[in-house]
VEXSEZA-365004 format. One record per residue (C-alpha): residue in one letter; y, z, x negated. Coordinates in steps of 0.05 Angstrom, whole numbers, plus 5000, padded with zeros to 4 digits. Example, Ala and Ser with C-alpha at 12.3 -4.5 7.8 and 13.67 -1.06 7.14 Angstrom:
<recs>
A491051564754
S497951434727
</recs>
This chain:
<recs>
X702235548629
X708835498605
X708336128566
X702435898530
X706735258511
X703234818566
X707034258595
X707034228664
X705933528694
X706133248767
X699433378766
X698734088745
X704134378779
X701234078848
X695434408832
X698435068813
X702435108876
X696834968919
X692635548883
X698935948894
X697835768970
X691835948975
X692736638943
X697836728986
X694036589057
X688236939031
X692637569014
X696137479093
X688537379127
X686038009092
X692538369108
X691738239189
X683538349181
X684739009150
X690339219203
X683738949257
X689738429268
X683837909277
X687637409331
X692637269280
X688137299227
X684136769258
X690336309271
X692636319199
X684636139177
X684535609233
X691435359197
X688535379125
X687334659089
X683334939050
X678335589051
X674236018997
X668236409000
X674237128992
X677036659056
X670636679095
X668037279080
X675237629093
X673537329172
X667237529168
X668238299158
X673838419200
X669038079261
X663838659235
X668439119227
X671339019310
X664138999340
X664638229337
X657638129314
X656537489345
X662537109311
X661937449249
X654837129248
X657236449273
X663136449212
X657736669165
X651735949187
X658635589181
X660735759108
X660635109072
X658435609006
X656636328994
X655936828939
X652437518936
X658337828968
X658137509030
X651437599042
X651538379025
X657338419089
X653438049129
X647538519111
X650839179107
X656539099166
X654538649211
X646238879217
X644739409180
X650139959204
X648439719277
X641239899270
X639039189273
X634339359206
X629538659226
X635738129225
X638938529154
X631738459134
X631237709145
X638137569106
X635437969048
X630137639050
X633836919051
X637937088996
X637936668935
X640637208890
X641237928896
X645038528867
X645239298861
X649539328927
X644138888964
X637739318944
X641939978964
X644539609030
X637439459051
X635040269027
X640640679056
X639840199117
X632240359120
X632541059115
X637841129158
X635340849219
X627741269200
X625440739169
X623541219108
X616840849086
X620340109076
X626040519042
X621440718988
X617340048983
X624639698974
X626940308927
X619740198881
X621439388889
X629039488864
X626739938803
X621339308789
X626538808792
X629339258730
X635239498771
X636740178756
X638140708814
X644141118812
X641541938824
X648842028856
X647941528905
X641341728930
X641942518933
X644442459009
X638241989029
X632942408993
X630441898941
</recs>
C-alpha cells in the first residue's frame, strides 16, 4: 500500500497484519499436512481465529492423504463455505482413489459448480475401478457441458 502512495491507518494496517496471519498459519498447516505432520497440523487449525476454504481444504487432504477418511469427511460437512476445489479433494482423494465410486458419485452429483478436474475425477475414477460404461456416459456428458477433453490425459484410460 505504501508503495502505491496509500496511507496506512489504524484500520488498514490491522487488517493487513491479520491477512499476514493468516497467510502465515495457512503456509505452517500445509507445511505439517504435506510432511503427513497432521497432529500438529491439527493443533495449529484448532488455534486459528480465523479459517479459509485453502485452511479447510489443506485439513481435509492431508486426512485423505493418511487413510483418515472419516475425519476428512467430517472437516469437509463442517466447512462453513466451499469452492470447486474442495469438493474435487473430497471427490478424487478421499472416495474415488479408495474405490468408493457410489459416495464420489453422490458429491459430484451435489456439487453446485463443476470444472475440468471434476468431470476427469469422476472418469479416471470410473474407469479405473471397471466402471468403463459410466466412464463414457460421464466422458459424452463432459463434452456436452462444452468442456473440452485433453487427448494426453486420456491415452492411459483408453478414451
Amino acid at each position: 500500500m505504501v508503495e502505491e502512495g496509500v496511507e496506512m491507518d489504524s484500520r488498514s494496517f490491522v487488517f493487513a497484519l491479520k491477512a499476514c496471519e493468516m497467510l502465515g498459519a495457512n503456509a505452517m498447516l500445509d507445511m505439517y499436512v504435506k510432511c503427513g505432520c497432521l497432529i500438529t497440523a491439527r493443533e495449529i487449525f484448532e488455534k486459528m481465529e480465523t479459517r479459509d476454504v485453502f485452511t479447510w481444504t489443506s485439513m481435509i487432504n492431508g486426512f485423505a492423504k493418511n487413510g483418515e477418511l472419516d475425519l476428512a469427511r467430517n472437516y469437509f460437512d463442517e466447512m462453513p463455505s466451499r469452492n470447486v476445489v474442495s469438493w474435487n479433494v473430497m471427490i478424487a482423494d478421499v472416495y474415488a482413489k479408495c474405490g468408493s465410486i457410489n459416495e464420489a458419485t453422490h458429491l459430484f452429483d451435489d456439487m453446485q459448480e463443476r470444472d475440468l478436474v471434476s468431470w476427469n475425477s469422476m472418469i479416471v475414477a470410473c474407469a479405473a475401478h471397471g466402471l468403463a460404461e459410466k466412464a463414457l456416459i460421464l466422458f459424452e456428458q463432459m463434452k456436452n457441458m462444452k468442456y473440452k477433453p485433453d487427448h494426453i490425459r486420456w491415452r492411459p484410460i483408453g478414451l
